[in-house]
TORFILUM-814964 format. One record per residue (C-alpha): residue number from 1; chain; x, y, z. Coordinates in Angstrom, 1 decimal, decimal comma, always signed. Each point is the difference from the previous one (the first is absolute). Example, Ala and Ser with C-alpha at 12.3 -4.5 7.8 and 13.67 -1.06 7.14 Angstrom:
REM TORFILUM-814964
<1 'A' <+12,3 -4,5 +7,8>> <2 'A' <+1,4 +3,4 -0,7>> 
This chain:
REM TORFILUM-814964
<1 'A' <-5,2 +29,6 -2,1>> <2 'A' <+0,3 -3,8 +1,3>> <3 'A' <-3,7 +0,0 +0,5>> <4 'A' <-1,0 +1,0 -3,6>> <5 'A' <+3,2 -2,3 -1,5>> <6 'A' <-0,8 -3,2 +1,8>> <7 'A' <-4,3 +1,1 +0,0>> <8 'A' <+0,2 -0,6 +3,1>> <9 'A' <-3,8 +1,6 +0,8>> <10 'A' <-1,1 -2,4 -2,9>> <11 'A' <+1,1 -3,1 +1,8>> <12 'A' <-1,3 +1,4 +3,2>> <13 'A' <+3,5 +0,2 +2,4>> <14 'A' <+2,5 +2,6 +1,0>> <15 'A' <+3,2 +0,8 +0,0>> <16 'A' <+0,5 -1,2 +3,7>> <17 'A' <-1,4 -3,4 -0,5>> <18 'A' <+2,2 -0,6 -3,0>> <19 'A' <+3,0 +0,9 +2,0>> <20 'A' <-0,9 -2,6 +2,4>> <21 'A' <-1,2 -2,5 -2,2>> <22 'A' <+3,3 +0,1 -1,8>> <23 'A' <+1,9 -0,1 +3,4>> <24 'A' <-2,3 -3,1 +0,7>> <25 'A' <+1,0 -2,1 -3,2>> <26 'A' <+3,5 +1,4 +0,3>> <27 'A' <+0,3 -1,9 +3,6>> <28 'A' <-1,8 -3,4 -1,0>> <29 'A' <+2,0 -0,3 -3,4>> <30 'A' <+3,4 +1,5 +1,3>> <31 'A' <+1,1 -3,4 +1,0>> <32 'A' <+1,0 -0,2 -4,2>> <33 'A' <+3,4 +1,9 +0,5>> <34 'A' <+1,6 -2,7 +2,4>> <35 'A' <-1,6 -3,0 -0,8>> <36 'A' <+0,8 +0,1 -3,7>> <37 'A' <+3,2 +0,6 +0,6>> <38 'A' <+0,0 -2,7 +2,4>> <39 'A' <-0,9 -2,4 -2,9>> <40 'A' <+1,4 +1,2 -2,8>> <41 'A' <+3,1 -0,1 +1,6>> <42 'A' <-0,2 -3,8 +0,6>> <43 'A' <+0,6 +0,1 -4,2>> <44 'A' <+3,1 +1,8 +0,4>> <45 'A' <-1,2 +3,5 +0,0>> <46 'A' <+1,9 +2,3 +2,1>> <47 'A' <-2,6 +1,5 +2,6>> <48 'A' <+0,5 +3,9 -0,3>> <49 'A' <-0,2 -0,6 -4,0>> <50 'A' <-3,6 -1,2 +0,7>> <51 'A' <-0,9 +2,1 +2,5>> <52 'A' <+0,3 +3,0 -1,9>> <53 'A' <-1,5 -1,8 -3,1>> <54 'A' <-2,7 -0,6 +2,0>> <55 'A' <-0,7 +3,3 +0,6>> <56 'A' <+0,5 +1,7 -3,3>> <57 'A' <-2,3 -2,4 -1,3>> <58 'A' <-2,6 +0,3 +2,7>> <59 'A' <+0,3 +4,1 -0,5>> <60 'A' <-0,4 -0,3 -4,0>> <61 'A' <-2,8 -2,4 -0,2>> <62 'A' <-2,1 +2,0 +2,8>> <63 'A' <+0,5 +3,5 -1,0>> <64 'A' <-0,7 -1,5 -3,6>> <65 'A' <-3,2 -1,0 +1,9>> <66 'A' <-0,9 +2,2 +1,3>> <67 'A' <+0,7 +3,7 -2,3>> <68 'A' <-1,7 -2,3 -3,6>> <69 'A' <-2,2 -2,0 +1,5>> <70 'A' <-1,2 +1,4 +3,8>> <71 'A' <-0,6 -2,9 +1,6>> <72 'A' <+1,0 -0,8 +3,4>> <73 'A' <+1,7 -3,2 -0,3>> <74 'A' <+3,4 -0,3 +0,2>> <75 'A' <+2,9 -1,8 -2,0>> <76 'A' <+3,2 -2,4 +1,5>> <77 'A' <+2,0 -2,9 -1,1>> <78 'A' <-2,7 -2,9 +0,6>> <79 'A' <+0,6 -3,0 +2,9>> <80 'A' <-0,1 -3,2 -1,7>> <81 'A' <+1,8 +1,4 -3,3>> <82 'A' <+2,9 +0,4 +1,8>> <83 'A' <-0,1 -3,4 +1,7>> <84 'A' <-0,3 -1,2 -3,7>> <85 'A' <+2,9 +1,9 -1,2>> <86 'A' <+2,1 -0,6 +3,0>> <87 'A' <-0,4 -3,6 +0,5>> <88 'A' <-1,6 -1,8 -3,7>> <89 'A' <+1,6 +2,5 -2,6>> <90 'A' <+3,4 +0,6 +1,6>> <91 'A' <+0,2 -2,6 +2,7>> <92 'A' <-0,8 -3,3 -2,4>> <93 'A' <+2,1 +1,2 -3,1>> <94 'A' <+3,9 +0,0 +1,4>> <95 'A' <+0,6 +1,8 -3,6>> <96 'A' <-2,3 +2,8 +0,6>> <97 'A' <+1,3 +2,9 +2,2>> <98 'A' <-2,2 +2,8 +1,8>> <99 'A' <+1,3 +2,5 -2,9>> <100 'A' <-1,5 -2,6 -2,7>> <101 'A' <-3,2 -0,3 +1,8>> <102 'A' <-0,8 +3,7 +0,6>> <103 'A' <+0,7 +0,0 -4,0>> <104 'A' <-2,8 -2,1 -0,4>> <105 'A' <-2,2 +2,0 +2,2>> <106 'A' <+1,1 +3,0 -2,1>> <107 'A' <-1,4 -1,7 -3,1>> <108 'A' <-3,5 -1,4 +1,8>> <109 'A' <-0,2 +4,2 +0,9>> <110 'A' <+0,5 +1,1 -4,0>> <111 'A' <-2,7 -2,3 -0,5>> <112 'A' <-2,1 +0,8 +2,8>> <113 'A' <+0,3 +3,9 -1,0>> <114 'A' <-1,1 -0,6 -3,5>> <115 'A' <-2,8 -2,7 +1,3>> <116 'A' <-1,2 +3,0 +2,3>> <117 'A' <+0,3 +2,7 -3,0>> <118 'A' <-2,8 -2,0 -1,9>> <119 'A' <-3,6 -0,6 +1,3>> <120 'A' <+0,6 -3,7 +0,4>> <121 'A' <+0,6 +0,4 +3,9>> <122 'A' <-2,6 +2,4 +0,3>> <123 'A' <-2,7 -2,1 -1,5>> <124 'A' <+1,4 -2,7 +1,9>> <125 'A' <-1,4 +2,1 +3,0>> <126 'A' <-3,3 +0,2 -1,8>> <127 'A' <+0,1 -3,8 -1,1>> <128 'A' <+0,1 -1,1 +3,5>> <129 'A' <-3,0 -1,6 +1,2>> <130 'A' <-2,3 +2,1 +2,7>> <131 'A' <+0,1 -2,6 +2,8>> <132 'A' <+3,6 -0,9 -0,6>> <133 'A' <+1,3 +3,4 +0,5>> <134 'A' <-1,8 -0,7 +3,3>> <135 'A' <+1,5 -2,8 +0,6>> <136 'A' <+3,3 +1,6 -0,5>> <137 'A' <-0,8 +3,2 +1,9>> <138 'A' <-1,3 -2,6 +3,4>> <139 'A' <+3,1 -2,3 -1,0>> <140 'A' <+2,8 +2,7 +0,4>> <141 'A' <-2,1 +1,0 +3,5>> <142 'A' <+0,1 -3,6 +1,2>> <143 'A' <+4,0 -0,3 -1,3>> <144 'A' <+1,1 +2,9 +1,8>> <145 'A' <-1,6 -0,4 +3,5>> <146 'A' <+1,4 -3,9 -0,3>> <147 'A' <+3,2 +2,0 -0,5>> <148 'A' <-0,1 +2,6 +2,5>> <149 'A' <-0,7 -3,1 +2,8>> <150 'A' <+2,5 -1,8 -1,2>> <151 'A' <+2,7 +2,0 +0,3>> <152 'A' <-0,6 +1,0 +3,6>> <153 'A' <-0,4 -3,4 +0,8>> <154 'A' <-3,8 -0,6 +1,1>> <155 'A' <+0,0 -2,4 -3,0>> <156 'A' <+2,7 -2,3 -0,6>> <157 'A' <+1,0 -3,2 -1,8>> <158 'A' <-1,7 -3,6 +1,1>> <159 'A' <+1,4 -2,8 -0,7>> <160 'A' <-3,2 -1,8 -0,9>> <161 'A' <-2,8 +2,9 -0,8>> <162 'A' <+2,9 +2,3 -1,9>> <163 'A' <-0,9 +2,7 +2,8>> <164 'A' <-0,8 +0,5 +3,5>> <165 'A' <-0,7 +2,3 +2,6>> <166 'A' <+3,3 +1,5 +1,4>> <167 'A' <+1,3 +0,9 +3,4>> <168 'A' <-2,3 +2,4 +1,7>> <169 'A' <+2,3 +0,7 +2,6>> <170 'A' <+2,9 +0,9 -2,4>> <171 'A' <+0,9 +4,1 +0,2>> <172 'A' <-0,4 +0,4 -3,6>> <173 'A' <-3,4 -1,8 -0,2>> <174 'A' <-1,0 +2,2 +3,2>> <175 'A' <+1,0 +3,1 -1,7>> <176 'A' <-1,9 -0,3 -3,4>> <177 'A' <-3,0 -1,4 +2,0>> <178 'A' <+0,2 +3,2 +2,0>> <179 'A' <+0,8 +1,9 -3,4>> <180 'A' <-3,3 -1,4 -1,4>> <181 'A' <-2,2 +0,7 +3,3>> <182 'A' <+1,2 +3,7 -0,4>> <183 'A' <-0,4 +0,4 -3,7>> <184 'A' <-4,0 -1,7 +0,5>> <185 'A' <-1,0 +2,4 +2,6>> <186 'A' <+1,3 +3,1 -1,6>> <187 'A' <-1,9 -1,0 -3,2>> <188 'A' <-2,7 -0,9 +2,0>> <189 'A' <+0,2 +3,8 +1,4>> <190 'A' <+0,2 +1,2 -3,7>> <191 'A' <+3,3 +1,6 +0,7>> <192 'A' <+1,6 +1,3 -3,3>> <193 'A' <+3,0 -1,1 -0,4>> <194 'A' <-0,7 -3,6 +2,6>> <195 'A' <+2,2 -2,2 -2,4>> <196 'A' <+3,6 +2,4 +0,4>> <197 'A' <-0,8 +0,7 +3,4>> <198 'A' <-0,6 -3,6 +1,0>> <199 'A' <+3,1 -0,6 -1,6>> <200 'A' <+1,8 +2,9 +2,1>> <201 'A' <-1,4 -1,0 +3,2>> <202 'A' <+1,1 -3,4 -0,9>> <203 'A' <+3,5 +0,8 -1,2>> <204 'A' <+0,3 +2,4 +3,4>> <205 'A' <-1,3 -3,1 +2,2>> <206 'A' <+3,4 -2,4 -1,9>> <207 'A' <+2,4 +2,7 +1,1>> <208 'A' <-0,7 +0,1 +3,7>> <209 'A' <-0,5 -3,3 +0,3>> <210 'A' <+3,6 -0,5 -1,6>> <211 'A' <-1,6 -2,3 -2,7>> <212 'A' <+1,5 +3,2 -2,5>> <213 'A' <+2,7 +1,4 -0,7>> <214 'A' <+2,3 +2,3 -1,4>> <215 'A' <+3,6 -0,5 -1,1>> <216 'A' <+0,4 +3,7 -1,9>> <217 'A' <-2,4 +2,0 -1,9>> <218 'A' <+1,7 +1,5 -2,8>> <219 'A' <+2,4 -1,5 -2,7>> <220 'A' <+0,8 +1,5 -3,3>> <221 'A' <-1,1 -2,0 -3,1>> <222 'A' <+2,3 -1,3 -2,3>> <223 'A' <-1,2 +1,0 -3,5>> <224 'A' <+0,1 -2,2 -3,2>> <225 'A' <+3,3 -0,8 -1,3>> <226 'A' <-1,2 -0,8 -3,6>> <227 'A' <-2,8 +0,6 -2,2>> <228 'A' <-0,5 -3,9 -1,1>> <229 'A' <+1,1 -2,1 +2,5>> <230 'A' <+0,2 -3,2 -3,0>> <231 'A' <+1,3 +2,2 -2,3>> <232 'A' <-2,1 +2,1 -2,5>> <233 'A' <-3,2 -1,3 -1,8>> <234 'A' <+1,5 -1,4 -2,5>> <235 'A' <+1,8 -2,1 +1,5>> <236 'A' <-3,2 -1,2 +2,5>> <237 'A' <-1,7 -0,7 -3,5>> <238 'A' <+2,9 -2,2 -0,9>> <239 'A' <+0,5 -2,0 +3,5>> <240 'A' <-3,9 -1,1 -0,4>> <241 'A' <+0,8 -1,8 -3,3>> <242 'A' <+3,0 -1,5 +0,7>> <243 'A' <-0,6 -1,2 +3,4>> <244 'A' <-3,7 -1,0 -0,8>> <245 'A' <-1,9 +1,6 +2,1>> <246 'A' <-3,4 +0,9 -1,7>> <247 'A' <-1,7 -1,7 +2,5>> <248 'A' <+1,5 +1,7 +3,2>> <249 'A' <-1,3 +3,8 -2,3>> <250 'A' <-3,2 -1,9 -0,2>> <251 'A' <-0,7 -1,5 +3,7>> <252 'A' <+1,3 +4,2 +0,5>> <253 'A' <-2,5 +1,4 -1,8>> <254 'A' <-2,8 -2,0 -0,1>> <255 'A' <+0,1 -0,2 +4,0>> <256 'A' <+0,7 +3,6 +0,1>> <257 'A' <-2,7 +1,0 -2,6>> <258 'A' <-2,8 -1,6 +2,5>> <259 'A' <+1,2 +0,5 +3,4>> <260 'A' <+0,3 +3,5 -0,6>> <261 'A' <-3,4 +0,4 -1,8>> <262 'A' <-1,5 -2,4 +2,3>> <263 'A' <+1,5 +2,4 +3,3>> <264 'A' <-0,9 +3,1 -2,6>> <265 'A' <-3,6 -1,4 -0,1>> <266 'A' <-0,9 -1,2 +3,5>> <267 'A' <+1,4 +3,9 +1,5>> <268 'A' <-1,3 +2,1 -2,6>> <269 'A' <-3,7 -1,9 +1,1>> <270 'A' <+0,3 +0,3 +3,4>> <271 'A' <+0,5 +3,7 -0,4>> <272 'A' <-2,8 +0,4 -2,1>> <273 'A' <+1,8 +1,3 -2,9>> <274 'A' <-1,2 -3,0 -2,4>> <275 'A' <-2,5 +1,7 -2,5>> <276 'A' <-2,5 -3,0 -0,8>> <277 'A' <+2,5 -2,7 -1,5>> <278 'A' <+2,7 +2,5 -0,7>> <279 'A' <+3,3 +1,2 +1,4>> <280 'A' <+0,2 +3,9 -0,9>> <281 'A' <+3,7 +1,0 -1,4>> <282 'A' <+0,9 -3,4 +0,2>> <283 'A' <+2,4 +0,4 -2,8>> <284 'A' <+1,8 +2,3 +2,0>> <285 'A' <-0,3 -2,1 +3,1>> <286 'A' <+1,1 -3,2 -1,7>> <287 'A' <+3,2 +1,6 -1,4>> <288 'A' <+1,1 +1,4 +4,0>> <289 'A' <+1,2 -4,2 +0,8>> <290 'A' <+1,4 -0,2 -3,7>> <291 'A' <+1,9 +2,5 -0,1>> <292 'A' <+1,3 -0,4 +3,7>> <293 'A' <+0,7 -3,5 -0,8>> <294 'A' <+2,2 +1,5 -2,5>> <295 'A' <+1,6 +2,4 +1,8>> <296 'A' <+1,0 -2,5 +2,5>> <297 'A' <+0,9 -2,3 -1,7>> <298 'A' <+2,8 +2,3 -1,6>> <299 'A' <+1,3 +0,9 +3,9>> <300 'A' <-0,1 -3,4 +1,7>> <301 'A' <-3,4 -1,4 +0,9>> <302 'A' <-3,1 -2,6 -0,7>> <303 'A' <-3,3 +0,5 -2,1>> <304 'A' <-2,1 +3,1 +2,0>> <305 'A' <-4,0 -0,5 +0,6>> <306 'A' <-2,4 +1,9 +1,1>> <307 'A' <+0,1 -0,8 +4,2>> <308 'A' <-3,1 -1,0 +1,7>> <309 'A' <+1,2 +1,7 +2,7>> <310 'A' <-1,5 +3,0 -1,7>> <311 'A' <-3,1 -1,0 +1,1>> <312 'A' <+0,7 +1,3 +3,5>> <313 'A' <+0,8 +3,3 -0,9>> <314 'A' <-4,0 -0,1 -2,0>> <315 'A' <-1,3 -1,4 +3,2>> <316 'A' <+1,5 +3,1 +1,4>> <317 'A' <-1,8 +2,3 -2,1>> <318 'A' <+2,2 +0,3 -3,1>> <319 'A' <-1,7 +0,6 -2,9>> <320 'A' <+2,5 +2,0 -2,3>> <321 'A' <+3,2 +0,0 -1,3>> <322 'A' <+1,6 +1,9 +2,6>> <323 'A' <+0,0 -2,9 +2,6>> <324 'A' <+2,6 -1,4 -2,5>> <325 'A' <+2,0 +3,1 -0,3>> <326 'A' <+0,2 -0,2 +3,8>> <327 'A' <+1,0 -3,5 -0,6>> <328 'A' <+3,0 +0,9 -2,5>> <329 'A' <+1,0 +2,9 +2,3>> <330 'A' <+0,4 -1,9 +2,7>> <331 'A' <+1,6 -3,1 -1,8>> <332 'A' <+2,8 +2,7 -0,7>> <333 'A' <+0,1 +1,0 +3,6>> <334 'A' <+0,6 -3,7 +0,1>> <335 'A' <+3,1 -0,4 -1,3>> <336 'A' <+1,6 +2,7 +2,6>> <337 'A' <-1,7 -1,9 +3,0>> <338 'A' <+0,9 -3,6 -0,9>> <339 'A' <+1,1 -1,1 +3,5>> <340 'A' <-3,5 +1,5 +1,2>> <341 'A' <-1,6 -1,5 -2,6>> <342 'A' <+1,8 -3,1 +0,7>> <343 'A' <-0,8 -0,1 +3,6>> <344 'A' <-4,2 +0,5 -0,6>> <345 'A' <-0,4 -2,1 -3,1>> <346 'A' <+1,7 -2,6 +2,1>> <347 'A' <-3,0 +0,2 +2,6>> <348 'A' <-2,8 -2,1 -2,2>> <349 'A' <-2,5 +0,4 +3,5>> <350 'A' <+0,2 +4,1 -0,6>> <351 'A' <-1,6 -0,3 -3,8>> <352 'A' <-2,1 -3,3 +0,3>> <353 'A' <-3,1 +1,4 +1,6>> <354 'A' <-0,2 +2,0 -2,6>> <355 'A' <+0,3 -2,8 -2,5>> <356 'A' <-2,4 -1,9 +1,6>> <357 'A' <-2,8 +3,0 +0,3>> <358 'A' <+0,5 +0,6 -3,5>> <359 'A' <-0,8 -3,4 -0,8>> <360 'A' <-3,1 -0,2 +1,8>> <361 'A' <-1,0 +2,8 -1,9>> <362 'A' <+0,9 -1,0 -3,4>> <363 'A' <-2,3 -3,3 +0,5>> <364 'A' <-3,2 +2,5 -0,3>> <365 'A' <+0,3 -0,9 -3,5>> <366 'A' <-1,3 -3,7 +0,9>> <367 'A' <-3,6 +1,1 +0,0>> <368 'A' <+0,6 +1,4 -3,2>> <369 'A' <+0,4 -3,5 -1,8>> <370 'A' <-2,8 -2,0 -1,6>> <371 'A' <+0,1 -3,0 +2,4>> <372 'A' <-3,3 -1,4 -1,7>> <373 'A' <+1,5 -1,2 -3,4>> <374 'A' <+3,2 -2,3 +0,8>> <375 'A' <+1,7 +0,9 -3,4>> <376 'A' <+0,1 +3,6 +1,5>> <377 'A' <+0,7 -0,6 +3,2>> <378 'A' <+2,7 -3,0 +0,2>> <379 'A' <+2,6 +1,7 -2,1>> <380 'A' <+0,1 +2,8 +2,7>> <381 'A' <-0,4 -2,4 +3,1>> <382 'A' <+3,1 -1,4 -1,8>> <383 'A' <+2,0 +3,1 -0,3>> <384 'A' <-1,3 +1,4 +3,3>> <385 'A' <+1,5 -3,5 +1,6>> <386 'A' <+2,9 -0,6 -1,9>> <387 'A' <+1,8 +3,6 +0,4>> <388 'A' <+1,0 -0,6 +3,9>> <389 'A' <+0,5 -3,8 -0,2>> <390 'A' <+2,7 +0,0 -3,1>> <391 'A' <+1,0 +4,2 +1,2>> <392 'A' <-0,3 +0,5 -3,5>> <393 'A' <-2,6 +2,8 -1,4>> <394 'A' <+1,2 -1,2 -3,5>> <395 'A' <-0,9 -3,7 +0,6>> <396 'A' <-3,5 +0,7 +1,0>> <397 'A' <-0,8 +2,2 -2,4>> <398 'A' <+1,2 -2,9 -1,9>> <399 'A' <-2,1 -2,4 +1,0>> <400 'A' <-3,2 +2,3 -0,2>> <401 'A' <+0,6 +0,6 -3,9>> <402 'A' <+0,7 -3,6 -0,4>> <403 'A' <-3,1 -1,3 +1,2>> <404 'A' <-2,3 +2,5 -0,7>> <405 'A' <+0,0 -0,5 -3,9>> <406 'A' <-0,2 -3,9 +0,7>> <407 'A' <-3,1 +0,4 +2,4>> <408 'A' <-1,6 +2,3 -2,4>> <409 'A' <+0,5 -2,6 -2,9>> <410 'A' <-1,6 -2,5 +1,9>> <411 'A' <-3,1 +2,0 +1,0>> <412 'A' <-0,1 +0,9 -4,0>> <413 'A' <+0,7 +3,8 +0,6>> <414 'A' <+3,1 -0,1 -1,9>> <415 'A' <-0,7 +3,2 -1,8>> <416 'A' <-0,3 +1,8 +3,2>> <417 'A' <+3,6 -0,5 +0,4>> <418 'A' <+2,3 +3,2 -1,9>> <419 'A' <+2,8 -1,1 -1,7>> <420 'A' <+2,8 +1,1 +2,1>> <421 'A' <-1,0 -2,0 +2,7>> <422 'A' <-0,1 -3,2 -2,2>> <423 'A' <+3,7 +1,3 -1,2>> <424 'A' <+1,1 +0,1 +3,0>> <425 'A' <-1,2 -3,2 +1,7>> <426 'A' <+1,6 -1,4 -2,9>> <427 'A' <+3,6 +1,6 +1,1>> <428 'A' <-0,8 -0,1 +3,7>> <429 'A' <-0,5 -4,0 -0,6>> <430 'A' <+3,4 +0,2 -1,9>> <431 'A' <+1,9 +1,4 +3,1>> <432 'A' <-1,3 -1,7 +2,3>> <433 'A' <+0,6 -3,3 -1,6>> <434 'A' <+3,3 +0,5 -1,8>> <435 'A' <+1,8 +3,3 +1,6>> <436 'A' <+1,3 +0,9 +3,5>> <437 'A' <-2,0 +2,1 +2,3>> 
C-alpha cells in the first residue's frame, strides 16, 4: 500500500531507504525545535509557546508535503526569518509586541496561500533560468557545508579575512572531524544508510567521551493555550494598517516566496525529480510552506521554508514522500523527547558531517553551468558565492536575478530574459535597497 501510494518502484527506492532517509533529515534539521525557541524568545516569546508551535508547524507543512505533493523535502520555521522577526521587526519597533508581529506573519501567510493557489509561483519555477537553478542548487550545497563547519568550530570568525581555520585540537572540532572520516568511508563502502549511521557512530563516540549528555528523556508537552495567539484574523488585518507594517508582510513574503522555491528547486534537482524545466505538483508543493507559515503563525512562530537540510535525507536515498512522513512522525515524537532532543541538537559536531557531505554533493551541479558565456555564468558564480558569505539563500538568489537581466541587456539578449525574472529583479532591487533583510 505505501509502495503504490508514494510510487515508490517509479522513483526507484523502498520502503527501507525512505525510513532512513527521513530519519537522516530528521537528525540534521532537528536542531529547529530548540534553536527557534532560543531566538524567538529573545522577542519576548515564552519558550514552550514556540516550541510547540514549532512543531505543529513543522508537522502540517511536511505531511502537507508529502500526502499532495510526494516529495521528500521537508518544511520548518526558516533560520534567518526568525532573526528578522526577533531582532528588526520586534526588536527595533518598542510599539510592536511578539503578538503584533506573528499578526503580520499571519497576513504575509493569507497571501502566500492565495499566491501558491494560482500558477504565478509555479511558473516562477518554470521562469527561472537553466543555469541559475544551478547556481542555486551548488549555492545551498556550498551554504550548508560552510554551516555544518562552522558550527563545530573547524571554521571560525577572523578578525581580518572574516574566517579562519579553528582549533584542531578542540573536542568538538575532533569529534565532527572524526564524524566526517566515518561518514566518507562508509560511503566509500556503499553502505546504505552511511549518512544516519555515521551520525550514530558519531553521537555514540560524544557520549563516552562525556562530550554528551543527558539530563532526562521524556517531558510532556504543553499544548496550545489559544487558537490565535494575536487575536483572530481580523484583528491581524487591522494591526498591519494601523501600525504600518506593509513592508515587514512584504520583506515576509517576498523572502519567503524565494528561499523556499529556491531550497524547493535546488532538492527537487538533486533528486532527480525535475522533469526538463519543471517541478511536477508544484502547486501542491508550493502550498506545504504557505500553509505551514500560516498555521504557525496562528500558534506562536516565524515564516516556515522549505529546509535545505532536506537534502540529506535525498543524499540518503529519499525519493518520495514518505521520507517526510517519517519526518512529521518523528517531529511529533519530538515534542515528548524535548530534553533528548535538547541534549543532541545541542551537539552541532554529531550532524555537521553530514552537512558538509551533502554539500559536496550538491556542487555536482557546477558542471552543469554554461561557464563559456559570462551572461550565463556570472549570475550563478554570484549566487553560488554570495549564499555562504551573507548566510542568506534569499540574498543570493537575489543577486543572481539582479544581474542576470542586466548582463543579458548588455550582450543584446534581452528577449531571452522571461518576464518574471525582469519583475523580480525589479522588486529584489527594491529590497535590497530600501527594506530590511
Amino acid at each position: 500500500m505505501l509502495s503504490s501510494f508514494f510510487k515508490l518502484k517509479e522513483l526507484g527506492t523502498t520502503v527501507k531507504t525512505e525510513i532512513m532517509a527521513g530519519i537522516t533529515t530528521f537528525l540534521t534539521m532537528v536542531y529547529i525545535v530548540i534553536v527557534n525557541p532560543i531566538i524567538l524568545h529573545s522577542a519576548g516569546v515564552p519558550f514552550d509557546t514556540v516550541f510547540i508551535a514549532t512543531i505543529i508547524a513543522t508537522v502540517v507543512g511536511t505531511l502537507w508535503m508529502a500526502l499532495l505533493a510526494n516529495y521528500p523535502i521537508a518544511i520548518a520555521p526558516g533560520m534567518g526569518l526568525n532573526a528578522y522577526f526577533a531582532f528588526s521587526v520586534v526588536g527595533n519597533n518598542t510599539n510592536i509586541d511578539y503578538r503584533i508581529a506573528f499578526g503580520a506573519v499571519f497576513v504575509a501567510g493569507i497571501l502566500f496561500v492565495i499566491l501558491s493557489l494560482t500558477p504565478f509561483r509555479e511558473k516562477l519555477i518554470e521562469s527561472i533560468p537553466a543555469n541559475l537553478k544551478h547556481g542555486i542548487t551548488a549555492g545551498i550545497g556550498l551554504f550548508i557545508a560552510f554551516i555544518g563547519m562552522r558550527l563545530t568550530g573547524i571554521i571560525v570568525a577572523h578578525p581580518e579575512n572574516l574566517v579562519g581555520l579553528g582549533n584542531l585540537h578542540s573536542p568538538t572540532v575532533l569529534l565532527a572531524l572524526g564524524g566526517l572520516a566515518i561518514t566518507l568511508i562508509l560511503m566509500a563502502l556503499n553502505v546504505n544508510g552511511a549518512l544516519f549511521f555515521g551520525m550514530i557512530i558519531t553521537g555514540a563516540i560524544a557520549y563516552f567521551t562525556e562530550q554528551l549528555k543527558f539530563d532526562g528523556f521524556v517531558a510532556a508537552p504543553n499544548l496550545p493555550k489559544e487558537l490565535f495567539i494575536f487575536g483572530d484574523p481580523i484583528t491581524a488585518f487591522g494591526d498591519v494598517f494601523q501600525y504600518g507594517l506593509y513592508a515587514v508582510v512584504f520583506s515576509f513574503l517576498l523572502v519567503t516566496i524565494f528561499d523556499t522555491t529556491g531550497t524547493m528547486v535546488g532538492v527537487a534537482e538533486q533528486a532527480g525529480l525535475m522533469k526538463g524545466n519543471k517541478m511536477p505538483r508544484a502547486r501542491q508543493a508550493l502550498l506545504a510552506d504557505s500553509v505551514a507559515t500560516t498555521v504557525g503563525a496562528a500558534f506562536g512562530t516565524s515564516p516556515t521554508s522549505a529546509y535545505i537540510e532536506s537534502s540529506s535525507g535525498v543524499a540518503a536515498g529519499g525519493r518520495s514522500g514518505l521520507t517526510s512522513v517519517v519526518v512529521a512522525i518523528l517531529f511529533i515524537a519530538a515534542a515528548f523527547f524535548a530534553p533528548l532532543v535538547s541534549a543532541i541538537s545541542g551537539l552541532a559536531a554529531i550532524t555537521a558531517p553530514t552537512l558538509i557531505i551533502v554539500g559536496s554533493l550538491m556542487l555536482g551541479s557546477l558542471s552543469k553551468i554554461n561557464w563559456n558565456e559570462l551572461d550565463e555564468a556570472f549570475p550563478a558564480f554570484l549566487i553560488i558565492l554570495t549564499m555562504p558569505l551573507t548566510s542568506s539563500i534569499a540574498t543570493g538568489i537575489a543577486l543572481g536575478f539582479i544581474s542576470y537581466p542586466i548582463l543579458k541587456i548588455v550582450k543584446g539578449k534581452y528577449k531571452e530574459v522571461p518576464f518574471l525574472v525582469y519583475l523580480f529583479a525589479v522588486l529584489f532591487f527594491y529590497q535590497l535597497a530600501f527594506l530590511p533583510h
